[in-house]
C-alpha positions as CSV (number, residue, x, y, z in Angstrom):
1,X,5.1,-4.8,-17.7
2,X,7.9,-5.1,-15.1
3,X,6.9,-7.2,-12.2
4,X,10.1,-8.5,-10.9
5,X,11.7,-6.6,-7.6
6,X,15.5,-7.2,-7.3
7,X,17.4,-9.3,-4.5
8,X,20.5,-10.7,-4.1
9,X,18.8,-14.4,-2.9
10,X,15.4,-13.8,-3.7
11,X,15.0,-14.3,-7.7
12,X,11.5,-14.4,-8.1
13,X,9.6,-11.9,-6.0
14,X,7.1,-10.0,-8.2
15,X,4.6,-6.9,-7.6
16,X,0.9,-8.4,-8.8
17,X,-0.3,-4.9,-9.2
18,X,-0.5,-3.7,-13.0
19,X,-3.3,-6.0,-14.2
20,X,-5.6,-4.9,-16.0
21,X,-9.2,-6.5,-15.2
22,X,-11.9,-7.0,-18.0
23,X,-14.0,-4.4,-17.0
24,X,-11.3,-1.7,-17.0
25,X,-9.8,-1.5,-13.6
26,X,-6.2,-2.4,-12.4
27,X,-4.9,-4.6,-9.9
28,X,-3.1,-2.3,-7.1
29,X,0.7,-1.5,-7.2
30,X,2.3,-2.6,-3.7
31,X,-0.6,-4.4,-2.1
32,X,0.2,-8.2,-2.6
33,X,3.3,-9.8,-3.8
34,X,4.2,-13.3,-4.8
35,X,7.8,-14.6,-4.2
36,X,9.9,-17.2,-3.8
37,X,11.2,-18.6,0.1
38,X,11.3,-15.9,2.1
39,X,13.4,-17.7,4.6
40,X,16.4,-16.4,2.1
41,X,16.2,-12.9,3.7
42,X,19.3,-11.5,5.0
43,X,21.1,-8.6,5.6
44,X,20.3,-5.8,2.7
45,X,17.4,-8.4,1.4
46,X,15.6,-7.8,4.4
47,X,16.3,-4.3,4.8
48,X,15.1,-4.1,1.3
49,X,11.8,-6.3,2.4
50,X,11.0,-4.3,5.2
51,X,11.3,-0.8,3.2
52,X,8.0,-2.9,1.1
53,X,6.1,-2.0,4.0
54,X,4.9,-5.7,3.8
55,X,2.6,-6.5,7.1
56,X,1.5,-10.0,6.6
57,X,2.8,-13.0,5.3
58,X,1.2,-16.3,3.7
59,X,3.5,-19.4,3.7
60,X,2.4,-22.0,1.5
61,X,5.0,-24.8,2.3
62,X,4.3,-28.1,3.7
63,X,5.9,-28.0,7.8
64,X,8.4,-30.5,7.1
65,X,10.3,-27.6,4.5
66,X,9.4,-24.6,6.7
67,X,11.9,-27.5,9.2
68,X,14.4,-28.0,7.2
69,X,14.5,-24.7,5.5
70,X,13.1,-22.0,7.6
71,X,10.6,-19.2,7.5
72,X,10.5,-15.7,7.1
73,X,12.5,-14.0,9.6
74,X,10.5,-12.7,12.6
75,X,9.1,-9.1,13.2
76,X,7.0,-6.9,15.1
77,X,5.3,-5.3,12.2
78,X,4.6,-9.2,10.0
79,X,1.8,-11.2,10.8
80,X,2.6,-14.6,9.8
81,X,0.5,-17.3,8.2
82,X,1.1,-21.2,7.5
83,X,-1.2,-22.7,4.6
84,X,-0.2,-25.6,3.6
85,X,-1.7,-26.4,0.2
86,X,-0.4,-29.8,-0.8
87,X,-1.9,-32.6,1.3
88,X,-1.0,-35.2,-1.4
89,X,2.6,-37.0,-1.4
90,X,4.2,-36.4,-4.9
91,X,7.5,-36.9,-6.1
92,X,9.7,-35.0,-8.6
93,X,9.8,-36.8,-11.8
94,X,13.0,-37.7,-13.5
95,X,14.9,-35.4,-16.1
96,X,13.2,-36.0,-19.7
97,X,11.4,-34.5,-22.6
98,X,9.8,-31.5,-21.6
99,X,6.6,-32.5,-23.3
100,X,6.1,-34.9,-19.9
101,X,6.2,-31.6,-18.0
102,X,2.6,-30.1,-18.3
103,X,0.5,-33.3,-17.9
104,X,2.3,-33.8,-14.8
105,X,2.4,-30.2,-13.4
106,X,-1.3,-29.9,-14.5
107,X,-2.5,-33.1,-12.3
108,X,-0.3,-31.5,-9.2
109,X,-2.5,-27.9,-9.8
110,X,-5.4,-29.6,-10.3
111,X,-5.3,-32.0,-6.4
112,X,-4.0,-28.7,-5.1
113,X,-6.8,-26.8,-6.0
114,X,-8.9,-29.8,-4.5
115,X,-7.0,-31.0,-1.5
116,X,-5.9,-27.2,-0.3
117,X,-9.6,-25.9,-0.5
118,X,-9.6,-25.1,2.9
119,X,-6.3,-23.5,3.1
120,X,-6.9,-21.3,-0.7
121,X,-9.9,-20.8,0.9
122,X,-8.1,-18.3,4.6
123,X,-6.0,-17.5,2.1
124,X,-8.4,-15.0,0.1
125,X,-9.8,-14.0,3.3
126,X,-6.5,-13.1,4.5
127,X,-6.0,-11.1,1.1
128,X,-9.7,-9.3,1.0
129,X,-8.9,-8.0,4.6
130,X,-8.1,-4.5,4.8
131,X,-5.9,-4.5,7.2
132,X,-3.5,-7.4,6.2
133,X,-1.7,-5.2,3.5
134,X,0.4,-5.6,2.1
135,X,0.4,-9.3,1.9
136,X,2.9,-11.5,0.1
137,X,2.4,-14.9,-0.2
138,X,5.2,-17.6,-0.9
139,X,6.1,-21.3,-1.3
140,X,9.5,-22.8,-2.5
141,X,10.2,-21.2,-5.8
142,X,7.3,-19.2,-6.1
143,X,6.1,-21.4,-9.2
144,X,3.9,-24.4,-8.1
145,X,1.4,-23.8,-5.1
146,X,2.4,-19.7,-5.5
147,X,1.4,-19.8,-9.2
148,X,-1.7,-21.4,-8.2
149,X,-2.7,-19.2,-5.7
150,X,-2.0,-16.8,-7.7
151,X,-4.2,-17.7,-10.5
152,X,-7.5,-17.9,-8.8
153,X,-6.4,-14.7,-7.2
154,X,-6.1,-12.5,-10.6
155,X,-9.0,-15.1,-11.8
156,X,-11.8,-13.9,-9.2
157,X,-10.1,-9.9,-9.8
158,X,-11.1,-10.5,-13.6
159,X,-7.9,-9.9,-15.2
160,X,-8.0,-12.3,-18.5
161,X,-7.0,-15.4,-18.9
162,X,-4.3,-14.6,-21.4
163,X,-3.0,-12.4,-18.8
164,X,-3.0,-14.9,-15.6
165,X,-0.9,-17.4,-17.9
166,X,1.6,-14.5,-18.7
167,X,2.2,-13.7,-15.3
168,X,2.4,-17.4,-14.3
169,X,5.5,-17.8,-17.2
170,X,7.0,-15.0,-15.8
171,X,9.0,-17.5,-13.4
172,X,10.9,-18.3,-16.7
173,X,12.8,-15.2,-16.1
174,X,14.1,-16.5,-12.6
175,X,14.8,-20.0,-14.1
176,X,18.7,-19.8,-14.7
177,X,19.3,-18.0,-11.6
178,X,17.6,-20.8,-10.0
179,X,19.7,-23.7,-11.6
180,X,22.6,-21.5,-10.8
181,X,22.0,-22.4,-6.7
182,X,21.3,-25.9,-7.5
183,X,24.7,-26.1,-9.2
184,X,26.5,-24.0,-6.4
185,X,25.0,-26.4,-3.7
186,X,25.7,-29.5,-6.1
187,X,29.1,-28.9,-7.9
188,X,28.8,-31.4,-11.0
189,X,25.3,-32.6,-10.2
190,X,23.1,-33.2,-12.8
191,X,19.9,-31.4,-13.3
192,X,17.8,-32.7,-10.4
193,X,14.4,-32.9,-12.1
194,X,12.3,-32.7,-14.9
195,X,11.1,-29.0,-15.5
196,X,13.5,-27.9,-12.4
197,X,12.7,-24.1,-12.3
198,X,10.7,-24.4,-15.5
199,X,7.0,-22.9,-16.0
200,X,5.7,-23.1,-19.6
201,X,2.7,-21.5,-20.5
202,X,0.9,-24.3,-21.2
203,X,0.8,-26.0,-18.3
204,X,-1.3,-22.8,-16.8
205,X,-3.5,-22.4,-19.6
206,X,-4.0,-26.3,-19.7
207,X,-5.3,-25.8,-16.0
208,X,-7.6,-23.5,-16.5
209,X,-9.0,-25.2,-19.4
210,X,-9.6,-28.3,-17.2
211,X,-11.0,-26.3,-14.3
212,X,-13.3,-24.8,-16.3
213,X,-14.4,-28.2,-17.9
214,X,-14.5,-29.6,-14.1
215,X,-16.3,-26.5,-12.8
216,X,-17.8,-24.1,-15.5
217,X,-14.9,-21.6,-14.6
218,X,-12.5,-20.8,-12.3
219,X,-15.1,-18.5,-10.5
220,X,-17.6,-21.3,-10.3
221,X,-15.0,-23.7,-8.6
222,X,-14.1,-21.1,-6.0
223,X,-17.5,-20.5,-5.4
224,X,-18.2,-24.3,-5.4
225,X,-15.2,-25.6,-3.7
226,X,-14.2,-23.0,-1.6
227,X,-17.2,-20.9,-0.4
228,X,-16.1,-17.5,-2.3
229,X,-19.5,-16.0,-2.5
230,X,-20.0,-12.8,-4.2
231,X,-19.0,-11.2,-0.8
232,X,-15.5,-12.1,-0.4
233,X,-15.2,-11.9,-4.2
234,X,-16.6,-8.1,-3.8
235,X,-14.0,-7.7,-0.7
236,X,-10.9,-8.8,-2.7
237,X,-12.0,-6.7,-5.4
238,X,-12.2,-3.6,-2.9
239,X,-9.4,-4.5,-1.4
240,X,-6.8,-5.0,-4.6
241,X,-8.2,-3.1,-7.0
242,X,-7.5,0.4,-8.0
243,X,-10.6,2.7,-7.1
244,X,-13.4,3.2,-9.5
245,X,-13.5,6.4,-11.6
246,X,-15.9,9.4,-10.9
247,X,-16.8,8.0,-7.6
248,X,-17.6,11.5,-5.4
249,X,-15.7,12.2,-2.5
250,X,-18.2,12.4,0.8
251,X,-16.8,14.4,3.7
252,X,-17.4,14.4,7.6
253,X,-16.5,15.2,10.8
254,X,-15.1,12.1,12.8
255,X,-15.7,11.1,16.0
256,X,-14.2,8.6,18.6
257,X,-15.6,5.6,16.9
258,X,-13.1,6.5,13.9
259,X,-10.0,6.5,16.1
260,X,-8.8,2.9,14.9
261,X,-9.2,3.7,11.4
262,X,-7.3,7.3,11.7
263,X,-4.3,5.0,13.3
264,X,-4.5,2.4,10.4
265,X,-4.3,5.2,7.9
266,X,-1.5,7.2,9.8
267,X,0.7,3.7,9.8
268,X,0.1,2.5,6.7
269,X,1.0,6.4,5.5
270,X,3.9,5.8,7.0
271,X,4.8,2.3,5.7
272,X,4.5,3.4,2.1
273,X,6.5,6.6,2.9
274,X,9.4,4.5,4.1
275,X,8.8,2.4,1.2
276,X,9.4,5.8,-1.1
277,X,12.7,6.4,0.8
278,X,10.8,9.2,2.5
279,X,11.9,10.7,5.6
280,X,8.5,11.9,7.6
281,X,6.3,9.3,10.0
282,X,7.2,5.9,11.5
283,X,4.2,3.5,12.0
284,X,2.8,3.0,15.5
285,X,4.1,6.4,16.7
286,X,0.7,7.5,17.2
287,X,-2.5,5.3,19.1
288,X,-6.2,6.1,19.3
289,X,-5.6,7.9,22.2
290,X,-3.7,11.0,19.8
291,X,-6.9,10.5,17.6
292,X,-9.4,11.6,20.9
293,X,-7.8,14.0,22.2
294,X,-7.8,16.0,18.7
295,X,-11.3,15.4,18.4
296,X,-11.7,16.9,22.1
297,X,-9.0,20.2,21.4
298,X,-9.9,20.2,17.2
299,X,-11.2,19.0,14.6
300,X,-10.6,15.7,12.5
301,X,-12.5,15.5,9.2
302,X,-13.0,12.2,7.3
303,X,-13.3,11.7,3.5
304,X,-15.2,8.4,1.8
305,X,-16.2,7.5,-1.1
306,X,-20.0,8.6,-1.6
307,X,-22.0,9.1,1.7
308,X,-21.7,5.6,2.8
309,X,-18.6,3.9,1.2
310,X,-15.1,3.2,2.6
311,X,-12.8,5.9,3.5
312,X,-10.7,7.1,1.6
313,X,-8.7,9.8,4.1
314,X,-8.7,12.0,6.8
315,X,-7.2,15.3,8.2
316,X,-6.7,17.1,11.4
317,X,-7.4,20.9,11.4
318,X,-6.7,22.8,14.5
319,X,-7.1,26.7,15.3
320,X,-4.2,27.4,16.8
321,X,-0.5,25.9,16.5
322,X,1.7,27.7,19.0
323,X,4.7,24.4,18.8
324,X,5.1,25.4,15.1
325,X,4.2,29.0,14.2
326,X,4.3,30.4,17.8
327,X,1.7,33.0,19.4
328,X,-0.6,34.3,16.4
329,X,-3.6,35.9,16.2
330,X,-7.3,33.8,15.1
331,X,-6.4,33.9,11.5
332,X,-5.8,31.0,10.6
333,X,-6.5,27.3,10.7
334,X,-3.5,24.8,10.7
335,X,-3.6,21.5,8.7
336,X,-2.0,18.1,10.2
337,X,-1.8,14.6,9.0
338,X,-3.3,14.7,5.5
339,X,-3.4,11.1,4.7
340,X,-5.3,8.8,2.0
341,X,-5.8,5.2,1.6
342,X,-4.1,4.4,-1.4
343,X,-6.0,0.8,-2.0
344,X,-9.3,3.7,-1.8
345,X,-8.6,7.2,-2.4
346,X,-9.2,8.1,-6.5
347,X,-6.3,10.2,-7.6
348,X,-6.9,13.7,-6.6
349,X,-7.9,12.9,-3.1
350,X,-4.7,14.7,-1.6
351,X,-5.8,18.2,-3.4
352,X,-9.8,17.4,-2.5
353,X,-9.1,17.1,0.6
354,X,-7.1,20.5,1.5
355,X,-9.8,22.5,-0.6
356,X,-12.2,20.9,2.0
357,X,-9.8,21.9,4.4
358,X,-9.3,25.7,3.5
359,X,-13.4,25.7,2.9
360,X,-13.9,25.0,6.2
361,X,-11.1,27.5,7.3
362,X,-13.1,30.1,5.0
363,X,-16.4,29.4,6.7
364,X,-14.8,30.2,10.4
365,X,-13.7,33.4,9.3
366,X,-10.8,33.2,8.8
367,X,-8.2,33.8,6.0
368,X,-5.1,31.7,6.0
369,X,-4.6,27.8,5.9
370,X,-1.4,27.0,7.5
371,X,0.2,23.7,7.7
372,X,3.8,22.4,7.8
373,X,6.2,19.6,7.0
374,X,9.6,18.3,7.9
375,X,12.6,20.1,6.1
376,X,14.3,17.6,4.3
377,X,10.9,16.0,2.9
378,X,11.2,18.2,-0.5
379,X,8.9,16.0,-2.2
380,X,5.9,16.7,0.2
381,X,7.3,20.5,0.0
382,X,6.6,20.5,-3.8
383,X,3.3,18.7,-3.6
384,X,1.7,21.2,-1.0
385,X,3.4,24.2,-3.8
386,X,1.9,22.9,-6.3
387,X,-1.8,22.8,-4.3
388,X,-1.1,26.7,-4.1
389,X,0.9,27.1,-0.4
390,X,3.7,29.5,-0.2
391,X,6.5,28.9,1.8
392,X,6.9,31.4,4.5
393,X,9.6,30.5,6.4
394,X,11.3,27.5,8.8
395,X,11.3,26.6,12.4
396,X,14.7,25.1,12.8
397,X,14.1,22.8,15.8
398,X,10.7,21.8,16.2
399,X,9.3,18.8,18.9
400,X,7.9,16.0,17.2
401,X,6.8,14.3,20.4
402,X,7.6,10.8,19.8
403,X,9.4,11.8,16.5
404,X,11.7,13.8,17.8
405,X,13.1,17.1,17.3
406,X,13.0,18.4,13.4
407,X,13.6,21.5,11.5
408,X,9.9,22.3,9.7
409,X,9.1,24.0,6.9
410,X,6.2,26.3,7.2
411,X,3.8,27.2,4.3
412,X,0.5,28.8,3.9
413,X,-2.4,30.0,1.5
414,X,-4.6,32.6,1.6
415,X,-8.3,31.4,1.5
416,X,-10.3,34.8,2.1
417,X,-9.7,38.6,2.4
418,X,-9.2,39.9,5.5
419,X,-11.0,43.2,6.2
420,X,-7.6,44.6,6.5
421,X,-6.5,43.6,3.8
422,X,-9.4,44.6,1.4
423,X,-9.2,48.0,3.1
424,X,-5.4,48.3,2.0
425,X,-6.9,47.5,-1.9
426,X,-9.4,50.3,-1.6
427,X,-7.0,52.7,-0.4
428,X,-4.0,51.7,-3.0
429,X,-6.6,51.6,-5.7
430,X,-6.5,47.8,-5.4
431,X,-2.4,46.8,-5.0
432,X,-2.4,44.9,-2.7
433,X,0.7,46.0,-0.3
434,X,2.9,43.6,1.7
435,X,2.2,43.2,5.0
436,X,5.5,41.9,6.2
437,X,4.3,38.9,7.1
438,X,7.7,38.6,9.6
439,X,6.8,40.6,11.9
440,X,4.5,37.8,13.1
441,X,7.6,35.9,14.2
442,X,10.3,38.2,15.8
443,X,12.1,37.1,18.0
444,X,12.3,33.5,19.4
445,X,13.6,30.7,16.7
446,X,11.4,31.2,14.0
447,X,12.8,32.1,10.8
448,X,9.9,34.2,7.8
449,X,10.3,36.1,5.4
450,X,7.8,38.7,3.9
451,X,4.7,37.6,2.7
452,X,1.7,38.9,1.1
């Protein structure tokens, strides 16, 4: 399974998603990230950090290195966090036989877990909150208090054992790239400790053998120790894990109490479109105040998961859309901001959620669901093609309010027969004829070709 995300400075900044829990589920592609010190970003690394989409960080460094070192770089869209995790004072051992490694890297794990209760402790809060994703967290190397971290993380998740030691190991594959700085910053220098860069398997598994022989098991010191009940336990799940199969989809009309949870899912949209090298939304262009005044001129509709569970995504449907498909007649309704919560929606919810949409175009009598998208987003083009829209035609300069002006691509489906058009069938003997759909749009800027 490949974790690793390339850097030029950073060599051991990993994706957690992929996991595969004992009950079946996965852990969550691009919702929490380990690494190594952040405070290496620069130029294309942090271009390449902030295309992540990453909102909040966890810093598990004692304040005398986040001093001497640095932290992550400041920014608007990062919500920074300093956990310190090691209250002991320990010093690096000399270079020796590698056998001395694990005994003394289990002891360090094992005060950690004990003297940073409190601090592991915000730390899974920080990581079962909705709204913190997604989170990276970080120490030095990304080995020690990260791999900890880590463990009781993917431990309380309930991905295996086996699984939490592989993914510990994995900073073996960052190893010479981290000698290789050493060396650079001390030409000739011998190496500076025992197990510098190093992370055998065995000194995980050895820990988790002791904490369950301390504890009863890793969940049983967490719930011990740091006060993980089965409600913060059920949150991280929620949170991290990839939705359950053959949950139902739930659907409803929103109202103003929803507006902070439409802006969360429109920004964090746009986060992982960025992320995708997709050219369509930028977070924070839209507030709650966008949200009421739909639900005063339209409609916003809201899709959970079962009548009572979280949401999974929403959609605004207006009857009229004069800015994009100029003066028309009632017959249509006009689809905006389809968007899912990816740590929620069950795959599918996209396509479940425009059915809903042209249903409830259907039931108002009309027959065509209309929506658009920027030109040069081909990808969401093909997506909204494959859901059955034909495209019809393109506005070449469309106002995009705080987004700017944008050429937009205009597509529709038919959801019902229009009593002209099932009088055309009777009298063609049931061919349907064109209607040149063009003549909607003469004149002015808009640019259509025939349509049926």
């Amino acid at each position: 399974m490949k974790t690793h995300i390339p850097f030029e400075r950073l060599h051991n900044f990993r994706d957690l998603g992929g996991h595969v829990t004992e009950d079946g589920r996965a852990v969550r592609w691009e919702q929490v990230y380990r690494s190594d010190s952040l405070s290496k970003l620069r130029g294309a690394d942090w271009d390449r950090f902030l295309a992540l989409g990453v909102r909040t960080v966890i810093d598990l460094r004692q304040p005398s290195e986040i001093e001497a070192k640095g932290r992550v770089p400041e920014h608007p869209t990062l919500t920074y966090h300093q956990l310190n995790t090691e209250h002991r004072p320990h010093s690096q051992p000399s270079p020796g036989p590698d056998a001395l490694l694990i005994p003394h890297l289990r002891e360090r794990y094992l005060a950690m877990a004990e003297d940073g209760a409190k601090e592991l402790r915000r730390a899974l809060e920080v990581l079962a909150d909705d709204g913190s994703g997604p989170v990276v967290f970080h120490c030095v190397s990304g080995k020690d208090r990260t791999g900890l971290l880590a463990a009781l993380l993917l431990a309380l998740l309930g991905v295996p054992e086996a699984d939490i030691v592989e993914d510990y190991a994995r900073t073996e594959l960052a190893t010479d790239r981290f000698l290789a700085d050493w060396r650079a910053e001390h030409p000739g220098g011998e190496q500076p400790w025992l197990g510098f860069g190093r992370a055998p398997a065995d000194v995980m598994r050895l820990f988790l053998v002791e904490m369950s022989e301390r504890y009863g098991s890793v969940r049983a010191y967490a719930e011990r120790l740091l006060g993980a009940d089965a409600e913060l336990v059920a949150a991280l799940r929620r949170n991290l894990l990839e939705p359950e199969a053959g949950r139902e989809l739930s659907f409803r009309r929103a109202d103003e109490s929803d507006a902070p949870v439409l802006v969360r899912l429109r920004d964090e949209a746009a986060r992982w479109q960025i992320a995708q090298g997709i050219a369509q939304w930028k977070p924070g262009e839209l507030g709650e105040e966008h949200f009421r005044a739909r639900l005063a001129d339209s409609e916003i509709w809201i899709a959970t998961l079962g009548p009572d569970g979280p949401v999974a995504g929403a959609w605004e449907l207006w009857w009229d859309d004069p800015a994009a498909w100029g003066p028309q007649p009632p017959t249509a309704g006009y689809v905006h901001r389809l968007m899912t919560d990816r740590r929620v929606a069950p795959p599918g919810t996209g396509r479940r959620m425009l059915e809903h949409a042209e249903r409830r175009v259907r039931a108002a009598g009309r027959s065509l669901c209309r929506l658009d998208c920027r030109a040069n987003n081909p990808r969401l083009r093909a997506y909204y093609a494959a859901a059955g829209f034909e495209v019809v035609g393109e506005q070449p300069s469309r106002d995009g309010g705080v987004g700017g002006h944008f050429a937009a691509t205009l597509l529709q489906k038919r959801v019902r027969e229009d009593e002209r058009r099932l009088g055309e069938r009777a009298a063609d003997g049931g061919q349907l004829a064109a209607d040149g759909g063009a003549e909607l749009f003469r004149g002015g800027a808009w640019r259509l070709k025939a349509t049926l």
